[in-house]
C-alpha positions in Angstrom: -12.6 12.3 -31.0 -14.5 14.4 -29.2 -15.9 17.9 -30.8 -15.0 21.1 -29.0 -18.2 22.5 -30.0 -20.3 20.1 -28.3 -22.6 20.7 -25.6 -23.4 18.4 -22.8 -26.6 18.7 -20.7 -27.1 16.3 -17.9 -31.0 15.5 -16.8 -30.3 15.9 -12.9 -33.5 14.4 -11.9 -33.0 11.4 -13.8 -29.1 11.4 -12.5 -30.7 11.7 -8.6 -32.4 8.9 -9.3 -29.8 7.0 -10.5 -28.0 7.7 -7.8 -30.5 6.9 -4.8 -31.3 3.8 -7.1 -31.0 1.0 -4.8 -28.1 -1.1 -6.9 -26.2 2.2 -6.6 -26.4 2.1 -2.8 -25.7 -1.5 -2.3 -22.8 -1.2 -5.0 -21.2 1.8 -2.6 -22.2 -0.3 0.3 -19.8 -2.9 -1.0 -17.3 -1.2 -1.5 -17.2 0.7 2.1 -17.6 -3.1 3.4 -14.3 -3.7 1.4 -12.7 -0.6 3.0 -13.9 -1.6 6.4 -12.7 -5.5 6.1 -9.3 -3.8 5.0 -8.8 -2.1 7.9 -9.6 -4.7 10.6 -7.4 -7.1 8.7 -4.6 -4.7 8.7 -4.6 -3.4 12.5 -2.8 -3.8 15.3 -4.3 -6.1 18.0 -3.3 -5.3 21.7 -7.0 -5.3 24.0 -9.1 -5.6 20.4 -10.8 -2.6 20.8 -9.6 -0.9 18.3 -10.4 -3.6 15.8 -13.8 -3.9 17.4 -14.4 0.1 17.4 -14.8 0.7 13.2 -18.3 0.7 12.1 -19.9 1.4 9.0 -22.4 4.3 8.8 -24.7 5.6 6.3 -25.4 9.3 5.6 -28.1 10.7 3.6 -26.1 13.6 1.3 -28.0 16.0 -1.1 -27.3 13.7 -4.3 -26.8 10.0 -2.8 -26.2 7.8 0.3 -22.7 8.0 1.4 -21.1 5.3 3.5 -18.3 6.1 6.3 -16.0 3.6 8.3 -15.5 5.2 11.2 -13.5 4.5 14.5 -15.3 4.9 17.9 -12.2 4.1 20.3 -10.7 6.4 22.2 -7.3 5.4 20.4 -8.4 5.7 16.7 -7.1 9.1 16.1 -3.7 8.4 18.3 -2.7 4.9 16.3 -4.3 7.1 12.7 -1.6 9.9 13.3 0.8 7.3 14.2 0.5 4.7 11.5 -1.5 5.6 8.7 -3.9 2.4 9.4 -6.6 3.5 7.7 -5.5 5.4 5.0 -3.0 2.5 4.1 -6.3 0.4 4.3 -7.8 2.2 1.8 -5.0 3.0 -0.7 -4.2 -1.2 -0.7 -8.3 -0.8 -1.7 -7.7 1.3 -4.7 -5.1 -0.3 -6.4 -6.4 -3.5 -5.6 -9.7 -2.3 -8.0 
């Protein structure tokens, strides 16, 4: 049981390292690969563009790398306010583990 007296301190320069650790990257890399294999299952096919416009980009944050699925068609945000594709997507993710 934890003590209500206790006192935490985190090292941040060891926890920045964890986090730009390479198996920490790939790890979230996986997981956005998951998210973005999710999505293209789960849309609607007409031309294929919209399938064929997610990518998966990389951004360097202050902490860690952080991985983004976005949508480069000119329909993405129309079909999104419409149907909940993605966020669907990614809520099947989460419960699936």
């Amino acid at each position: 049981m934890a003590r209500r007296d206790a006192d935490i301190r985190f090292n941040q320069p060891v926890m920045d390292r964890i986090l730009e650790s390479p198996q920490v990257i790939e790890a979230t890399r996986k997981i956005a690969e998951q998210g973005l294999a999710a999505i293209i299952a789960s849309a609607p096919e007409d031309s294929g563009d919209y399938k064929q416009g997610f990518r998966l980009e990389s951004r360097k944050s202050r902490y860690r790398t952080v991985w983004r699925i976005v949508g480069h068609d000119s329909k993405t945000l129309l079909l999104e306010s419409q149907r909940g594709i993605v966020v669907r997507a990614m809520k099947g993710l989460r419960r699936r583990g």
